[in-house]
Backbone as numpy.savetxt, mean C-alpha at the origin, in Angstrom:
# Nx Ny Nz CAx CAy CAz Cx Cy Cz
-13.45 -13.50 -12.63 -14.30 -12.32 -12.63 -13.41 -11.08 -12.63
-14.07 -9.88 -13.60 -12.55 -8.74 -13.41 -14.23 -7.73 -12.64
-13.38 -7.21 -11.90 -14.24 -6.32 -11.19 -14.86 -4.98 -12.00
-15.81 -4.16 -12.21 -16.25 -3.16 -12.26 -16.62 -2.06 -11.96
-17.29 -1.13 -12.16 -17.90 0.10 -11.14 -19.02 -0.61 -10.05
-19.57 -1.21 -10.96 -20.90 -2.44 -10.49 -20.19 -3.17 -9.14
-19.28 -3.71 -9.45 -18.81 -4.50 -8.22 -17.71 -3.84 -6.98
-17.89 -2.00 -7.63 -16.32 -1.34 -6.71 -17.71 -1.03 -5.68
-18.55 -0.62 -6.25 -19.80 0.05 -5.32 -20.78 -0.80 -4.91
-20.56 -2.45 -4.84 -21.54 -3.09 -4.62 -20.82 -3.97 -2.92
-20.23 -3.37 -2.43 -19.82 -4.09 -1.08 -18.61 -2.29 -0.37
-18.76 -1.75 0.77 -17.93 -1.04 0.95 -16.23 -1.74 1.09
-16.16 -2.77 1.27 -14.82 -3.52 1.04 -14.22 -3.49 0.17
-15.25 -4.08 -1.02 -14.61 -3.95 -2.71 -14.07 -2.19 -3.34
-14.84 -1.42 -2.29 -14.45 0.45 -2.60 -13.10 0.67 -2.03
-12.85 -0.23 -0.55 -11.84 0.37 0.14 -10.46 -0.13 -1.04
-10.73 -1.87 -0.60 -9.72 -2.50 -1.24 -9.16 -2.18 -2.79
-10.21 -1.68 -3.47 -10.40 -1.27 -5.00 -9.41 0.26 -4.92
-9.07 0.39 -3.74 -8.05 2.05 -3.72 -9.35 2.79 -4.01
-10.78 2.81 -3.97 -11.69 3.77 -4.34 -12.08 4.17 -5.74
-11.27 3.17 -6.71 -11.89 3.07 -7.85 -10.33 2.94 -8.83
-9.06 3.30 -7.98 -7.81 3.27 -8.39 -7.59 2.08 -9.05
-8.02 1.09 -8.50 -7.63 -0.93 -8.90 -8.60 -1.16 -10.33
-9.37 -0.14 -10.41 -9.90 -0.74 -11.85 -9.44 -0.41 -13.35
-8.47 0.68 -12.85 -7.52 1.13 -14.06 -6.80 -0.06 -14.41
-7.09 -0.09 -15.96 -6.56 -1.18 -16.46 -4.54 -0.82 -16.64
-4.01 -0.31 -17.05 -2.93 -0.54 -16.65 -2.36 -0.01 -15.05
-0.96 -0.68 -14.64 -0.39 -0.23 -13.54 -1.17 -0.19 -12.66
-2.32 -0.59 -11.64 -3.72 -0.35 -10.45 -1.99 0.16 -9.78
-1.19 -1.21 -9.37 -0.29 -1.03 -7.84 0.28 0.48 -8.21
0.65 0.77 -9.15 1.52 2.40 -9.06 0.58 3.32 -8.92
-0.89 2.90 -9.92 -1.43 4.29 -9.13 -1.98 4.04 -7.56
-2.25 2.95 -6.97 -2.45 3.14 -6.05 -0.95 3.67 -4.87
-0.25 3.39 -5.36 0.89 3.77 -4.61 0.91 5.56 -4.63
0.49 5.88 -5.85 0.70 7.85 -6.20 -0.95 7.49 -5.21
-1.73 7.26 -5.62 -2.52 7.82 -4.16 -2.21 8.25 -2.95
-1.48 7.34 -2.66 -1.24 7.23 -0.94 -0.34 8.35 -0.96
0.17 9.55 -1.70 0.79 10.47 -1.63 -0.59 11.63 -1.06
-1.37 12.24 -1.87 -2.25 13.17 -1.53 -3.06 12.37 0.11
-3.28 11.22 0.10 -3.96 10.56 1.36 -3.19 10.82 2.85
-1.87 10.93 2.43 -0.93 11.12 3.39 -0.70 12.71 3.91
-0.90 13.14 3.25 -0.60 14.33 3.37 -1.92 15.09 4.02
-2.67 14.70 3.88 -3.79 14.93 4.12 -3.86 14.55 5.65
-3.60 13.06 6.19 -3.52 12.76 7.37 -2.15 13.66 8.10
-1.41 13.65 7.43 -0.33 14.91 8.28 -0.65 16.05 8.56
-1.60 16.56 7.65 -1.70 18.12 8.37 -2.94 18.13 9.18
-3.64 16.88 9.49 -4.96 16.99 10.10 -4.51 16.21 11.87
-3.39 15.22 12.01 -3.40 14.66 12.52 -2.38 14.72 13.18
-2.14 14.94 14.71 -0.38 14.88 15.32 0.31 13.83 15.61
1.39 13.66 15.70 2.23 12.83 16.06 1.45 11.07 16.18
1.28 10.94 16.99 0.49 9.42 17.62 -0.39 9.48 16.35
-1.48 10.41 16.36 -2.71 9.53 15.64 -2.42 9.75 14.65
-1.14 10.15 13.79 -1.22 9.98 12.54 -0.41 8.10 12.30
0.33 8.14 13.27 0.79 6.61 13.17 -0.76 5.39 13.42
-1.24 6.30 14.64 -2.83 5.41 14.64 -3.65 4.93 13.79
-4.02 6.33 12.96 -4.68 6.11 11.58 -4.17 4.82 10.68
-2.59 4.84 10.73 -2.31 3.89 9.28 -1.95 2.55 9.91
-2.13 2.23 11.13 -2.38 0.81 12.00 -3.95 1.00 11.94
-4.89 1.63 11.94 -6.12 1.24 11.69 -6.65 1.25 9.99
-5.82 1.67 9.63 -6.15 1.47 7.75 -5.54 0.10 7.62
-4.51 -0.44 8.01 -4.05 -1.78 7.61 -5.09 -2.65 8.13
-5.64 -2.41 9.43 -6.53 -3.58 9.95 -7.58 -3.41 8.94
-8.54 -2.38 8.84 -9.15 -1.90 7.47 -9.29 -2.93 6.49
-7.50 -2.59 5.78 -7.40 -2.89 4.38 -7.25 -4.36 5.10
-6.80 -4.96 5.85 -6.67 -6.92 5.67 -8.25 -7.35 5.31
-9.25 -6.31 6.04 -10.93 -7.47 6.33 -11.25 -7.02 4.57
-10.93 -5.55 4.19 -11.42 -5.52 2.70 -10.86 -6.17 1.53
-9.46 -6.19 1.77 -8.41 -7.61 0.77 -9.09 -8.50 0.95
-9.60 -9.06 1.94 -10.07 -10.76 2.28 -11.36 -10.69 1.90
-12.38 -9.55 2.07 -13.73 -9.54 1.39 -13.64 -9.50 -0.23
-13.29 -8.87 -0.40 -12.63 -8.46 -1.96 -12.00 -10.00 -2.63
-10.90 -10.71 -2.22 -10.64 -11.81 -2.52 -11.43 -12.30 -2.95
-12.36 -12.80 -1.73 -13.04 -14.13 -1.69 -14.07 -13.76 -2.85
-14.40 -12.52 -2.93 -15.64 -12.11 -3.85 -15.12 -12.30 -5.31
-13.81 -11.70 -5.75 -13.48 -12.22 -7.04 -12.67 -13.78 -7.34
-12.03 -14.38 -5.96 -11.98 -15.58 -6.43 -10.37 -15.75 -6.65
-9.57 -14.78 -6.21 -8.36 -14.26 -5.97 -7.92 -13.33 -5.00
-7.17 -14.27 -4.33 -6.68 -13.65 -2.92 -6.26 -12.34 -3.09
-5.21 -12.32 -4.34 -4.22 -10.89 -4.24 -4.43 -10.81 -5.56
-5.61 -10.28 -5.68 -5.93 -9.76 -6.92 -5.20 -8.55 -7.31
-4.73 -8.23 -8.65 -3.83 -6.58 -8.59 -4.40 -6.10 -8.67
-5.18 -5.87 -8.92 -6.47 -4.22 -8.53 -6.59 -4.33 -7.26
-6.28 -4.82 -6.31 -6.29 -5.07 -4.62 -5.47 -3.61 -4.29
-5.36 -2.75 -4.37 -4.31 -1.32 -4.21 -4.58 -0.97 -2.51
-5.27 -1.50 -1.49 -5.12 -0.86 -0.52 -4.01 -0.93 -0.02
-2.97 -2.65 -0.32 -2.11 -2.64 0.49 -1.02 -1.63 -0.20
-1.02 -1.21 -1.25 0.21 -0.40 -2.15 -0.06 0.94 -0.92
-1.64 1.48 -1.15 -1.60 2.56 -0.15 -1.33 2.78 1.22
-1.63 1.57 2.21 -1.01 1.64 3.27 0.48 1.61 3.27
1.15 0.49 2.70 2.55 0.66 2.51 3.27 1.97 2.41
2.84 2.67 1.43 3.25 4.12 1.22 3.37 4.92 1.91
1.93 4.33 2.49 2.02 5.90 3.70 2.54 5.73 4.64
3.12 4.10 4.94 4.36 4.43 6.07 5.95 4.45 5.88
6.29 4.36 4.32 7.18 4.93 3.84 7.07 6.33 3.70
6.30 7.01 3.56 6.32 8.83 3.49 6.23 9.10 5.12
5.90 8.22 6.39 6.18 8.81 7.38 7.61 9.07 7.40
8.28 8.40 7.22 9.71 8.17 7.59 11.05 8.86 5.85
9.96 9.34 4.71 10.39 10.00 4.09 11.14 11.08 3.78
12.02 12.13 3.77 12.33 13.48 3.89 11.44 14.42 3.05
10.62 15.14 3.69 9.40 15.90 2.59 9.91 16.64 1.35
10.80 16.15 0.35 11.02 16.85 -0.87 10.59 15.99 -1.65
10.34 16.65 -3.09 10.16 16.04 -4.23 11.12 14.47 -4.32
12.49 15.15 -4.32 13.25 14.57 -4.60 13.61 12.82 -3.75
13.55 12.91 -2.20 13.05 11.92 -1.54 11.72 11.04 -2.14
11.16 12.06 -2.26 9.63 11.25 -2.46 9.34 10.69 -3.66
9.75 10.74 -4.64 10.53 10.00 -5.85 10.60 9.05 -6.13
12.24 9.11 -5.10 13.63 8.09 -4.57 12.65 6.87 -3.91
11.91 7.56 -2.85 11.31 6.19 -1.96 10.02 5.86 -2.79
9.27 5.99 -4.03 8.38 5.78 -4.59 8.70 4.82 -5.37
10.35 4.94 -6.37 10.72 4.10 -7.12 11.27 2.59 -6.51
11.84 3.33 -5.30 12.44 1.77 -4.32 11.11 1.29 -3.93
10.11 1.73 -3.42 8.73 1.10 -3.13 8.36 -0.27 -4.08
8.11 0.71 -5.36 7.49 0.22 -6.25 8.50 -1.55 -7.03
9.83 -1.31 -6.87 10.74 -1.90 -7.25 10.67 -3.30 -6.08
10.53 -2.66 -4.67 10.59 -3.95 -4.01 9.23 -4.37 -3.96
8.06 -3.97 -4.14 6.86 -4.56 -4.53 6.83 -5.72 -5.72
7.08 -5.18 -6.21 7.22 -5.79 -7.98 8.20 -6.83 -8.09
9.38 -6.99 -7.56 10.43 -7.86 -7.73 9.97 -8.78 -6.60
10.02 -8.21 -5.15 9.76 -9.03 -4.05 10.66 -10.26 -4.05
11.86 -9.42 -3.39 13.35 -10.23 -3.11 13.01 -10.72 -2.20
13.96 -11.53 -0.99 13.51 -12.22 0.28 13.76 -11.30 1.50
12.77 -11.09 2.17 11.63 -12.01 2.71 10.46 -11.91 2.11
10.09 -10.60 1.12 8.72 -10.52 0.59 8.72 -11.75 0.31
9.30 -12.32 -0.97 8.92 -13.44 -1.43 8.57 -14.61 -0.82
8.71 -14.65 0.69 8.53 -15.86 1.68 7.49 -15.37 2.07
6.92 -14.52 2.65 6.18 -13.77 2.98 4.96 -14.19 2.02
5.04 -13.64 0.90 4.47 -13.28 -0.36 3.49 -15.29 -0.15
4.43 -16.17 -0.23 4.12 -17.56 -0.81 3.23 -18.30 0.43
3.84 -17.58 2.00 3.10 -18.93 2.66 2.21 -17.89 3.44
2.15 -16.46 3.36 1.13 -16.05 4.36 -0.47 -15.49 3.35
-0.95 -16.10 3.26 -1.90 -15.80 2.22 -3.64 -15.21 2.94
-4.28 -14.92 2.34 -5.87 -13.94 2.78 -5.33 -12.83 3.05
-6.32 -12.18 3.77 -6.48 -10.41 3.93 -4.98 -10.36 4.71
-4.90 -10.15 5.43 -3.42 -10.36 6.18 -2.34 -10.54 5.10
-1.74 -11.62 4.11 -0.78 -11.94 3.34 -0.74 -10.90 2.22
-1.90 -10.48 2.10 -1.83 -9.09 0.89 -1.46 -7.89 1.39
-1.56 -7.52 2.62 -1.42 -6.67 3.11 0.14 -6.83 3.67
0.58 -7.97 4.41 1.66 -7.89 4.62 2.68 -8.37 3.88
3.17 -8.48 2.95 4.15 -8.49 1.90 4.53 -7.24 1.68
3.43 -6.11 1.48 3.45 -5.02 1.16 4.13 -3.90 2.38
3.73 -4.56 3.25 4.26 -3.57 4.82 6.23 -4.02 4.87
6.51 -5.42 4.53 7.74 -5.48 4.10 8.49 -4.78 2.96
7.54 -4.98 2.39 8.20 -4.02 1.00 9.08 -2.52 1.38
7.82 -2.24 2.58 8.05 -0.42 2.77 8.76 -0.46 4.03
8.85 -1.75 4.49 10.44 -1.84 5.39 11.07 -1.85 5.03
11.63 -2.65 3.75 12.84 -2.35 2.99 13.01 -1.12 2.13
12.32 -0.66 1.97 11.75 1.21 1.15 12.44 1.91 2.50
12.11 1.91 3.75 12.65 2.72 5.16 13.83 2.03 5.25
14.18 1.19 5.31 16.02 0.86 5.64 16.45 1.82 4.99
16.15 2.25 3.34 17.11 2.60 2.16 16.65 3.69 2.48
15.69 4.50 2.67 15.54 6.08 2.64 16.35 6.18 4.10
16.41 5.82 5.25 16.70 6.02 6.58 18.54 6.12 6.31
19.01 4.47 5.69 20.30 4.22 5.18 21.30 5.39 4.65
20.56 6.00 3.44 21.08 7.23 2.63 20.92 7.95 3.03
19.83 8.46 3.93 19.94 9.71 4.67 20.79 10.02 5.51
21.08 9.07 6.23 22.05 9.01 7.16 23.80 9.34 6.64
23.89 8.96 5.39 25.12 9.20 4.47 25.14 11.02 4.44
24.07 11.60 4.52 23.86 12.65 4.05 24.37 13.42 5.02
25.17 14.58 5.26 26.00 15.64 6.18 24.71 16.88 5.91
C-alpha cells in the first residue's frame, strides 16, 4: 500500500509519522523530513527554555515510536520511508548540540543525512534486530549520536 492524502488524514498517527504530509513526497521523504526539523526546532527554541526544550523532543520521540508503529502496521511496513518522524526527531537533537550558523547547520545536516543513509555500525545492528515503533525511531537517534560526536569533535578543534 503507498500512502496518500486519504490515508495521511485518516488516523492522527499516519499525520504525525507522515512528517505532516512531508513522507508523501515522492522523491527524498528522509531529507525533506530532516529540512523540516530545522524550522520545527527553531521554533521550539525560542518558545521553550533550557529543560523543556530537551522535554519536548523526549516527548516527540515517545510520540513518534506509537505513530511509526501505528503507521507501520497500517501500511504493512515497519520502516516505511515516508516514516519521516524519526529523520525529524533525530535532527532536532542534532541542532540542540549544533553551533547556530548556516555553516554548522549544513555540516551537521550532511553528516546526519550520510549516517542515516549508509548506517555504519551500530546503526546497522540497531537498524536489523530492533524493529516496530521503537527500531524506527531508534536507529535514527544513533544516527544523530554519531552527527553530535562529529559536530561536538570539530568544534572542539576549533580555537
Amino acid at each position: 500500500m503507498k500512502p496518500d492524502r486519504k490515508f495521511l488524514l485518516a488516523h492522527p498517527a499516519h499525520f504525525i509519522a507522515l512528517g505532516f504530509g512531508v513522507g508523501l513526497l515522492k522523491k527524498a521523504p528522509g531529507t525533506w523530513g530532516t529540512l523540516l526539523a530545522v524550522p520545527l526546532f527553531m521554533l521550539l527554541h525560542l518558545w521553550l527554555p533550557g529543560y523543556f526544550l530537551w522535554a519536548a523532543i523526549g516527548l516527540f520521540f515517545i510520540i513518534g515510536v506509537w505513530a511509526s508503529a501505528v503507521t507501520g502496521t497500517a501500511l504493512g511496513i515497519a520502516d516505511y520511508g515516508g516514516i519521516v518522524i524519526d529523520e525529524i526527531v533525530a535532527f532536532m537533537l542534532v541542532l540542540a548540540f549544533t553551533p547556530p550558523t548556516f555553516a554548522w547547520g549544513v555540516g551537521a545536516f550532511l553528516l546526519f543525512r550520510f549516517f542515516d543513509i549508509v548506517k555504519p555500525w551500530p546503526i546497522s545492528l540497531a537498524d536489523k534486530n530492533i524493529k516496530g515503533g521503537f527500531g524506527v525511531m531508534f536507529d535514527d537517534v544513533l544516527a544523530a549520536l554519531l552527527t553530535i560526536g562529529c559536530v561536538l569533535g570539530v568544534n572542539s578543534l576549533i580555537p
